[in-house]
C-alpha positions as CSV (number, residue, x, y, z in Angstrom):
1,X,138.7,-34.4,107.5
2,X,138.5,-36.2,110.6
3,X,139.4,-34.3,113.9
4,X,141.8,-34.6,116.4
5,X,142.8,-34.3,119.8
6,X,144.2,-30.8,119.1
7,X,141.0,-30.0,117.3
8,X,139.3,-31.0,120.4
9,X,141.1,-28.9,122.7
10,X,140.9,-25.5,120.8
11,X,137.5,-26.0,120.3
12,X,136.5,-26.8,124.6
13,X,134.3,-25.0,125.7
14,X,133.6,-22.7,122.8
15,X,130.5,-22.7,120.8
16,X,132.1,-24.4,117.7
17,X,129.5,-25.9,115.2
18,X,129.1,-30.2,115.0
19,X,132.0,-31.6,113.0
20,X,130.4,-34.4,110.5
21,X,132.2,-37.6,110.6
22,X,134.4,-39.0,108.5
23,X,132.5,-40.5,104.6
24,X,135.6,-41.5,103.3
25,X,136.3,-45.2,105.5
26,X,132.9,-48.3,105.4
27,X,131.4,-48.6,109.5
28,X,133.4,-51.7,109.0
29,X,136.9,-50.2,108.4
30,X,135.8,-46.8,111.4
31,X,134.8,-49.5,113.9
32,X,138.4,-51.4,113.8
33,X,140.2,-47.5,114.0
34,X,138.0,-46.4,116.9
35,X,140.0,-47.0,120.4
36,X,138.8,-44.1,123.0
37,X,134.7,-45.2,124.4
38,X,132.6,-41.8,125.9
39,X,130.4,-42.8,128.4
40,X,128.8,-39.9,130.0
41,X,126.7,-41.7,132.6
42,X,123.7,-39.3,134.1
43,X,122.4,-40.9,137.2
44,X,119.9,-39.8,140.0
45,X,116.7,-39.2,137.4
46,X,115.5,-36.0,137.1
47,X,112.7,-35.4,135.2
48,X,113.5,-32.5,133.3
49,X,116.9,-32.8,132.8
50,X,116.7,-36.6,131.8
51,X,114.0,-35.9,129.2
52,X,116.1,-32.9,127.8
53,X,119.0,-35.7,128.0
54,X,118.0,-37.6,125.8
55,X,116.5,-35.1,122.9
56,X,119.8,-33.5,122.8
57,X,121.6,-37.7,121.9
58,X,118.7,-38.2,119.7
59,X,119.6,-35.3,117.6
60,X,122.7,-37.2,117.2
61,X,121.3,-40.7,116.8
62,X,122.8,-41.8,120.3
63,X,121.8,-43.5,123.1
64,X,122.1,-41.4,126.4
65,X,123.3,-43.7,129.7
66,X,120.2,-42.7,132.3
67,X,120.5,-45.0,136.0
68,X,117.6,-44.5,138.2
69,X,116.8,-44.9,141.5
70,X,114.1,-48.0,141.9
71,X,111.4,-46.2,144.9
72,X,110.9,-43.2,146.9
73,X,112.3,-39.8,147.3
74,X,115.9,-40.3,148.1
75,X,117.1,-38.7,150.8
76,X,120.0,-36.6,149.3
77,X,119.4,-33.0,148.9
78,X,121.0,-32.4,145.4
79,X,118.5,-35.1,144.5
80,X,115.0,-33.6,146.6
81,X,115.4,-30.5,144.9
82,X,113.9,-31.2,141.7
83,X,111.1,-33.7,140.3
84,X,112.6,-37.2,139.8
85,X,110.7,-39.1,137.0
86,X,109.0,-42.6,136.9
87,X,108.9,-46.4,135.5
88,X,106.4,-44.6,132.7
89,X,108.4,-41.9,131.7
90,X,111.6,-44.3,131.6
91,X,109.5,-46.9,129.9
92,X,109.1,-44.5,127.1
93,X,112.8,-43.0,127.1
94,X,114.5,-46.6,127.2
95,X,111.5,-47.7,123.8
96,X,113.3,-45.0,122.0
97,X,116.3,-46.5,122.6
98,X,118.2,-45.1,126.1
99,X,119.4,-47.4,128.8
100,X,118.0,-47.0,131.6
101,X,119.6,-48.9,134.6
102,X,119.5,-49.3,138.3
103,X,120.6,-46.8,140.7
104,X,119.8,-47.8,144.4
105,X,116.7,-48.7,146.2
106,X,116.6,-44.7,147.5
107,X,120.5,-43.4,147.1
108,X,121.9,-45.3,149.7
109,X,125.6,-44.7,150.8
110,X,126.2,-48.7,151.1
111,X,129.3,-48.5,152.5
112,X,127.3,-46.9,155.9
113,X,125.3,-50.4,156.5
114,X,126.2,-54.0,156.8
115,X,126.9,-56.1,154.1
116,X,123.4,-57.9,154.8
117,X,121.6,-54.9,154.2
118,X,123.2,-53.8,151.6
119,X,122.7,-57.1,150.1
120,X,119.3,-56.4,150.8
121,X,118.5,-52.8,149.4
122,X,120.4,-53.7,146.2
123,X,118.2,-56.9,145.9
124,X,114.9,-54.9,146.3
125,X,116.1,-52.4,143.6
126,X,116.1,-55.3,141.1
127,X,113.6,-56.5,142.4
128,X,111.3,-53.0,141.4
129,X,113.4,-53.0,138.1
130,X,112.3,-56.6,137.0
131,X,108.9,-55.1,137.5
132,X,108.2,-52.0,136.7
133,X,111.2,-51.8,133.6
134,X,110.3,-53.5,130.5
135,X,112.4,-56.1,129.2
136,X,115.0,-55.6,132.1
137,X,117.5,-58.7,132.8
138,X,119.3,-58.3,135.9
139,X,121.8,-60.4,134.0
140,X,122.3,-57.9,131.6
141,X,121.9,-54.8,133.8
142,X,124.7,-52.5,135.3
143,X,123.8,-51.9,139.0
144,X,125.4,-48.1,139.9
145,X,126.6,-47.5,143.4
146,X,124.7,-44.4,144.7
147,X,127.4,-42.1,145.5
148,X,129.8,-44.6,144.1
149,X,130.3,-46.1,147.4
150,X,130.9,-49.7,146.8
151,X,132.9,-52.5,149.4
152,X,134.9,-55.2,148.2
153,X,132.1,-57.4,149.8
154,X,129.7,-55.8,147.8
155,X,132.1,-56.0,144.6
156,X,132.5,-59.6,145.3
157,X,128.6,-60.4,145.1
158,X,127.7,-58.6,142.7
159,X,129.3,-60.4,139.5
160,X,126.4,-63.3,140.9
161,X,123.2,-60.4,140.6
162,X,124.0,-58.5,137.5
163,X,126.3,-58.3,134.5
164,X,128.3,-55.5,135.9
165,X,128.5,-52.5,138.2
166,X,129.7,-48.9,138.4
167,X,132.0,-47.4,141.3
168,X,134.6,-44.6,142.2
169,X,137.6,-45.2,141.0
170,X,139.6,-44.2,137.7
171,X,137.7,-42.3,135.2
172,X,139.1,-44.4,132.3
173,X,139.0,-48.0,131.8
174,X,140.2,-50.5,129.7
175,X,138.2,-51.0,126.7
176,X,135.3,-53.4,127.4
177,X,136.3,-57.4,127.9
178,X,134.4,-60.7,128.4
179,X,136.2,-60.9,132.1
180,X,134.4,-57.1,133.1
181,X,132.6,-56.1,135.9
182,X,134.3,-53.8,137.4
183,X,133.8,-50.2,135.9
184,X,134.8,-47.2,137.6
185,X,134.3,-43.3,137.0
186,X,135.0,-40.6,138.1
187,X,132.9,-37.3,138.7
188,X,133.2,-33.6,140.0
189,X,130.9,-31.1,141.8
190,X,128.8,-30.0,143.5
191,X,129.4,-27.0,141.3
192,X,129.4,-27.6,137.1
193,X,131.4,-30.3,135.8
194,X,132.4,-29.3,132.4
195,X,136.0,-28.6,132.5
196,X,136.8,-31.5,134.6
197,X,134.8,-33.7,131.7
198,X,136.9,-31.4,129.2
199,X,139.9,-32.9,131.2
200,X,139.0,-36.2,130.8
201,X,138.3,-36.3,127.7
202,X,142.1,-34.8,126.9
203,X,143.5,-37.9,128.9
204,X,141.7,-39.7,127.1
205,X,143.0,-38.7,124.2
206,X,146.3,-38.8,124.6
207,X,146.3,-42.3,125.4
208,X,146.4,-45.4,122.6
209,X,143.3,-46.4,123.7
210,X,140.5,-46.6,126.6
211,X,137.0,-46.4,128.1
212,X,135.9,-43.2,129.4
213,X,133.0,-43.3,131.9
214,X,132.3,-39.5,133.7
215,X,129.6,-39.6,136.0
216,X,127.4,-36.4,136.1
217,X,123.7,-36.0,137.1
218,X,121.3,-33.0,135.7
219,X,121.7,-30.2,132.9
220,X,120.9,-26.3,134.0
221,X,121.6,-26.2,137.6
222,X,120.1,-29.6,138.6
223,X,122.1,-32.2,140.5
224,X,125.3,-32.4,141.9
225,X,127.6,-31.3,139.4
226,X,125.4,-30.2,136.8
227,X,126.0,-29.4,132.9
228,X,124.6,-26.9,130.5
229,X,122.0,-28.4,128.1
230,X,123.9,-26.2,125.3
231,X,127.5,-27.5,126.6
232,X,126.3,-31.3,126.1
233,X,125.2,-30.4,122.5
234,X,128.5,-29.1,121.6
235,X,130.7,-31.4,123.4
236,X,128.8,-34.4,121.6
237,X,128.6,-32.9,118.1
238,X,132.6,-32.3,119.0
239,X,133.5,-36.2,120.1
240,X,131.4,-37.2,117.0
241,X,134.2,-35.6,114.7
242,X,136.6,-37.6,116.2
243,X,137.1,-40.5,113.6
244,X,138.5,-42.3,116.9
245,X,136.2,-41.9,119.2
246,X,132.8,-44.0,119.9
247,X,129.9,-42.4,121.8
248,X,128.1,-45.7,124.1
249,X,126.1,-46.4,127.4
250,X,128.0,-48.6,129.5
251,X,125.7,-51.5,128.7
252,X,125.6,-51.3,125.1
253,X,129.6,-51.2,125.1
254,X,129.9,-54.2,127.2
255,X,126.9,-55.9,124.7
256,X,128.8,-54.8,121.9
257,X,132.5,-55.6,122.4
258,X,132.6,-57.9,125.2
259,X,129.1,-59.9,124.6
């Protein structure tokens, strides 16, 4: 039987085993039900954690949402303290199947320079994307603000560089459109997120229907606001019981539903 938002809040945070989903409806007839998105979007790129990442969604046949800064050691001290990775290590992760998209030049607060240079700095970031990542298409690519610090300049230009971008703002959206650029999240820290994702999740939940996107960083102490590797595999084998929920990167829900 297919869970539900009660199921998933006696079973937060406890070690409850993965829920299968439902046999009984065709992908067809589960695809029209489904109305709540789960985009946990992992930014910053550390090595460790992002590689762990995404062997715990490919246990689940997912796709894990990874955004990377483009060059250098940003200068950000939740960020210096651990090994970032590299265009090889995310050319491998995004040919087995994760999206990997842009995350700053270096972690820039943009809303601390002038709409020229941050013009500028986001321009070079897409600029080391279109070469170093694979297949990229800036059209097709979600740029996310480094510290979710986006202007309404910036938010006005942007729609002209890349298919979309990610801010501060509400954590859930509306479900992904033709007419969307816009997506904002919502995060917590620097101390472990996981019962403000638990929370949510629950808002999520108890609405009709809506896009989820919670931005958190590393697993096992790394990052601002990090998550346990073992809290990720639970709270992912949990949503995939939900016969209404749907597990996407923010790119692949915009391909998807809104083309």
């Amino acid at each position: 039987m297919a869970s539900t938002r009660r199921d998933f809040l006696v079973s937060a945070g406890s070690a409850a085993s993965a829920l299968a989903l439902s046999p009984l409806a065709s992908a067809s007839e589960q695809d029209r039900k489904r109305r709540h998105i789960v985009t946990l979007s992992f930014d910053d790129g550390f090595k460790k954690s992002f590689v762990r990442t995404a062997e715990i969604y490919e246990k689940h046949k997912l796709s894990a949402c990874l955004n990377v800064v483009a060059a250098g050691l940003p200068d950000d001290k939740y960020i210096q303290e651990s090994p970032l990775g590299d265009f090889g290590l995310w050319n491998e992760l995004k040919k087995r199947g994760h999206e990997v998209m842009p995350h700053g030049y270096r972690h820039e607060n943009l809303q601390r320079l002038s709409l020229e240079e941050g013009k500028g700095l986001i321009r070079r970031c897409l600029d080391v994307f279109a070469e170093k990542l694979e297949g990229f298409d800036a059209k097709q690519a979600i740029f996310n603000f480094p510290y979710n610090a986006s202007t309404p300049e910036l938010e006005t230009w942007l729609p002209t560089q890349v298919r979309a971008f990610r801010t501060g703002g509400g954590a859930i959206n509306r479900l992904p459109h033709k007419e969307q650029t816009k997506l904002t999240c919502t995060g917590f820290g620097p101390a472990n997120c996981e019962k403000a994702i638990d929370r949510e999740i629950e808002r999520l939940l108890a609405r009709q229907s809506g896009w989820l996107i919670f931005n958190t960083h590393g697993l096992d102490q790394e990052g601002w606001g990090p998550i346990r590797a073992s809290y990720l595999e639970r709270l992912l084998e949990r949503l995939l019981g939900i016969e209404t929920v749907e597990i996407l990167p923010a790119g692949k829900a915009l391909a998807k539903y809104a083309g």
